[in-house]
Backbone as CSV, one residue per row, in Angstrom:
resi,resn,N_x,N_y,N_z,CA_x,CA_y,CA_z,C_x,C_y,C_z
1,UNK,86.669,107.259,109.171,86.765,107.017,110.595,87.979,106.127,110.873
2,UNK,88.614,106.570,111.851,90.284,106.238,111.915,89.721,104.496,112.929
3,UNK,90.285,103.386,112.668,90.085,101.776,113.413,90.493,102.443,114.729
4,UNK,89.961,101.566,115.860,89.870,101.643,116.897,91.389,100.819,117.367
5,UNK,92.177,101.201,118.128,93.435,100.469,118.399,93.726,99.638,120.231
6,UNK,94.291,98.779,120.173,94.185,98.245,121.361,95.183,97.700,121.658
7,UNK,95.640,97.728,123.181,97.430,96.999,123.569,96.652,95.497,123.543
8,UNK,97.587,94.853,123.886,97.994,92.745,124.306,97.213,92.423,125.379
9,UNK,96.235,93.697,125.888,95.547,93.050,127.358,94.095,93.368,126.667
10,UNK,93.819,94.529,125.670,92.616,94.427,125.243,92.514,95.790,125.847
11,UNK,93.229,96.747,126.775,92.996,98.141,126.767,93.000,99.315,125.619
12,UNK,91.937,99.792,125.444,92.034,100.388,124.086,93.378,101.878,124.371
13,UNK,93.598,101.811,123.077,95.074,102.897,122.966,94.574,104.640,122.507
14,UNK,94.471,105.839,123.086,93.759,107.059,122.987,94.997,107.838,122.260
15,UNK,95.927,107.300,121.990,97.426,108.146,122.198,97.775,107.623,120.647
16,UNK,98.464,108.467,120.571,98.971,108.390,118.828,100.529,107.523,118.950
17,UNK,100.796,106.040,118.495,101.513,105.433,118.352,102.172,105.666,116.927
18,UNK,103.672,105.250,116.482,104.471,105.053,115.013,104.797,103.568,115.098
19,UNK,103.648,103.380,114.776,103.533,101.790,114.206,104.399,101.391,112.912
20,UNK,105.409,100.505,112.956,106.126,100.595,112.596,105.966,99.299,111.643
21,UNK,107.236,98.692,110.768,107.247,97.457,110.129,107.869,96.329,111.417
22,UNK,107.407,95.058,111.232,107.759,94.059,112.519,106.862,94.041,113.257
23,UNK,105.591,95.191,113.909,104.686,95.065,114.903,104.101,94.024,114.965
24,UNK,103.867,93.139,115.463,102.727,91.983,115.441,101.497,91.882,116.223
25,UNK,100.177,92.097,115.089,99.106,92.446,115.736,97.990,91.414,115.096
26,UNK,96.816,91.591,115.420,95.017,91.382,114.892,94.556,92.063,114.300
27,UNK,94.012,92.442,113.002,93.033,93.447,112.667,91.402,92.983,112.738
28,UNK,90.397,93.875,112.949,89.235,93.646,112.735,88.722,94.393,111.455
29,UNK,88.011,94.115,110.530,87.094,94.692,109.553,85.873,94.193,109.298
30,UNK,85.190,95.121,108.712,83.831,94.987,108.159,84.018,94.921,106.575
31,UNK,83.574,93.202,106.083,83.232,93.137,105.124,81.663,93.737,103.994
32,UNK,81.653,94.266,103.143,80.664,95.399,102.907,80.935,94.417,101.413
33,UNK,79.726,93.754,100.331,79.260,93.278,99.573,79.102,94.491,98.509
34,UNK,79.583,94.742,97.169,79.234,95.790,95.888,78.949,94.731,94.572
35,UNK,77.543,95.542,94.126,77.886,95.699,92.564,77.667,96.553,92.073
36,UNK,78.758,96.339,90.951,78.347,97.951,90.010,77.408,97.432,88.783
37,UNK,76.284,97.983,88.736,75.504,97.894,88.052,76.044,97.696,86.345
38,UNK,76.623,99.358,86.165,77.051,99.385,85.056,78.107,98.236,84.252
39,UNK,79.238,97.803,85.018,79.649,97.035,84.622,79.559,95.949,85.273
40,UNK,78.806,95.289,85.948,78.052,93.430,85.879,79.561,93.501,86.999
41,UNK,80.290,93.888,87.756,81.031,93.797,88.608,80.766,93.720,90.263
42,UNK,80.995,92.671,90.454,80.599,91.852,91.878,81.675,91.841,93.333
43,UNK,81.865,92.171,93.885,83.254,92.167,95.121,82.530,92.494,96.519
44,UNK,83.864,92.387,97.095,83.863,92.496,98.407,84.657,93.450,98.834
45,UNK,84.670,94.685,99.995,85.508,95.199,100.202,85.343,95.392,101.285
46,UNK,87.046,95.444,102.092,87.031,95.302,103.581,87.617,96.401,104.431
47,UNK,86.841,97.228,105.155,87.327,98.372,105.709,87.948,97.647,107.413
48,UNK,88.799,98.390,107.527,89.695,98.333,109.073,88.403,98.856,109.985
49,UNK,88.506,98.197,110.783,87.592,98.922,111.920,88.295,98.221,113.289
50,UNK,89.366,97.932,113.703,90.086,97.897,115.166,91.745,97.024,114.882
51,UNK,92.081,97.087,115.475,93.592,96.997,115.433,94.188,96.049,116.890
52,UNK,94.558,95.230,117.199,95.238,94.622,118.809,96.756,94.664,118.321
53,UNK,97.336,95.445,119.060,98.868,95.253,118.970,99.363,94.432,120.268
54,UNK,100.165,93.283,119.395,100.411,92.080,120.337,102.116,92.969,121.019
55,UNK,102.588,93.035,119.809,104.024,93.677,119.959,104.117,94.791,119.284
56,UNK,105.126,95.660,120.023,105.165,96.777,118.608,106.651,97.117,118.577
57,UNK,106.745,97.674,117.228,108.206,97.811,116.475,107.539,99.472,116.280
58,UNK,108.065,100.420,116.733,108.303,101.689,116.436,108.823,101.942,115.176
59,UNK,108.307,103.012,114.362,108.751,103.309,113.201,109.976,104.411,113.569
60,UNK,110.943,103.625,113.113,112.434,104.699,112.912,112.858,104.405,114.302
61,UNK,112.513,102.917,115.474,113.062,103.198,116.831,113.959,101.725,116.756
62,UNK,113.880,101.153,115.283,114.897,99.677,115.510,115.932,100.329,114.348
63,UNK,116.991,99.808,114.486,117.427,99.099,113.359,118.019,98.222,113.003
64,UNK,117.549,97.937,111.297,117.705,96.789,110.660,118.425,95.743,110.332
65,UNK,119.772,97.272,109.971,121.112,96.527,109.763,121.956,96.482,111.317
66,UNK,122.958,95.452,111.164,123.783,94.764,112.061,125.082,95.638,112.169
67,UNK,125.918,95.781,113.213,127.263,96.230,113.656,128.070,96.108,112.312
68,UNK,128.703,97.208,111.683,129.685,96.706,110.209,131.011,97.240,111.004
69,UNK,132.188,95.821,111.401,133.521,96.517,111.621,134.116,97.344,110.522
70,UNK,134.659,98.287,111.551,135.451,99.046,110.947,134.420,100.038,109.853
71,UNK,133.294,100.515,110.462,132.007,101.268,110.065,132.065,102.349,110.513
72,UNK,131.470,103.417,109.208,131.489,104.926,109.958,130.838,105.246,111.324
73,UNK,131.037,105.732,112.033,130.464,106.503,113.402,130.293,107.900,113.281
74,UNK,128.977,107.879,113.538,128.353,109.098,113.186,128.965,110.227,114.701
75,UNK,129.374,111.527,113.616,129.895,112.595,114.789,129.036,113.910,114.312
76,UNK,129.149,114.695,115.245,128.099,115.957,114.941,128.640,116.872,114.492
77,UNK,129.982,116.566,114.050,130.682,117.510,113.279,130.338,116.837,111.778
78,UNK,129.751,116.076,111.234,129.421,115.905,110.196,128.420,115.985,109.779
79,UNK,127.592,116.743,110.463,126.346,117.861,110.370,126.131,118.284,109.385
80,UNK,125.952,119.073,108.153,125.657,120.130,107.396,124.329,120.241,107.291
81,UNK,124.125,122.155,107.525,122.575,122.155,107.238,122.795,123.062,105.905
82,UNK,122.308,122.315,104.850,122.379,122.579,103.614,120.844,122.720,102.826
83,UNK,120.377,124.020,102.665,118.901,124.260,102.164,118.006,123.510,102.847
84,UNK,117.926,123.559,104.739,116.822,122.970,105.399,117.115,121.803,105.104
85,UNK,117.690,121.105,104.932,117.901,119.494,105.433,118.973,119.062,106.297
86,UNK,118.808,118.310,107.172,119.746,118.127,108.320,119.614,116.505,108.691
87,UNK,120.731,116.122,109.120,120.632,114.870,108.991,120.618,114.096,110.849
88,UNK,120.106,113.642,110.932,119.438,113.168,112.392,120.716,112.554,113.059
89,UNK,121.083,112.124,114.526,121.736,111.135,115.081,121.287,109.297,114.293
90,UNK,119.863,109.411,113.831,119.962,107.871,113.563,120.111,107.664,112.245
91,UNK,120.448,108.816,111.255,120.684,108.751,110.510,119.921,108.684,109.184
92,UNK,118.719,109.478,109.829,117.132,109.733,108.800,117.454,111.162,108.613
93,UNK,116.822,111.485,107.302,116.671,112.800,107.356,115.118,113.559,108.446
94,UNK,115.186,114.918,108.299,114.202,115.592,109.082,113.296,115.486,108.504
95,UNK,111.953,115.733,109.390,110.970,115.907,108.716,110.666,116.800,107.595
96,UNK,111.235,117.962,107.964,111.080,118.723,107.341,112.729,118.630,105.734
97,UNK,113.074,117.760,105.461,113.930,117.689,104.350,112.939,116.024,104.051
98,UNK,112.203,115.549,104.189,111.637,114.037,104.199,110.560,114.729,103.559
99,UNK,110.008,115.708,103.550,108.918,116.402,102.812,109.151,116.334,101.381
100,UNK,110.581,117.573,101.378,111.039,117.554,100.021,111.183,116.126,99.216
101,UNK,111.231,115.613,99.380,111.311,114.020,98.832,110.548,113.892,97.932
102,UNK,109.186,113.924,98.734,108.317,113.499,98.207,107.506,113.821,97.452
């Protein structure tokens, strides 16, 4: 079951966000007590169950690095679509070449 998500006022979020690295939020979980019998092993484990996003950082909508003088500038003549991979304006590959990757 996917955590329940919520904006900075406490309105819950129905819509699919790209929560990104930098967001600054709250999580809620439910701590749930185990042992395993077999091996005498004792813990705790904590499932997500809600989310408050105070701020959010979009995944792939900042970036990281700073202005480099005298830095390439991306033109669309330096395009190539070479075996389904194509390379974006921000300078990610596509989804569909981000597959192959992996």
């Amino acid at each position: 079951m996917k955590p329940s998500i919520f904006d900075g006022t406490g309105g819950r979020i129905t819509k699919t966000l790209n929560i990104g690295n930098g967001t600054v939020g709250k999580v809620g979980y439910q701590a749930r007590p185990y042992y395993m019998e077999k091996d005498g092993v004792v813990g705790v484990s904590l499932k997500l169950s809600s989310v408050q996003i105070i701020k959010l950082e979009q995944f792939g909508a900042s970036n990281p690095f700073g202005e480099e003088e005298g830095g390439y500038v991306f033109s669309e003549d330096d395009v190539i679509q070479d075996g389904g991979e194509e390379t974006t304006t921000e300078g990610e590959h596509s989804e569909e070449s981000a597959a192959d990757l992996l």
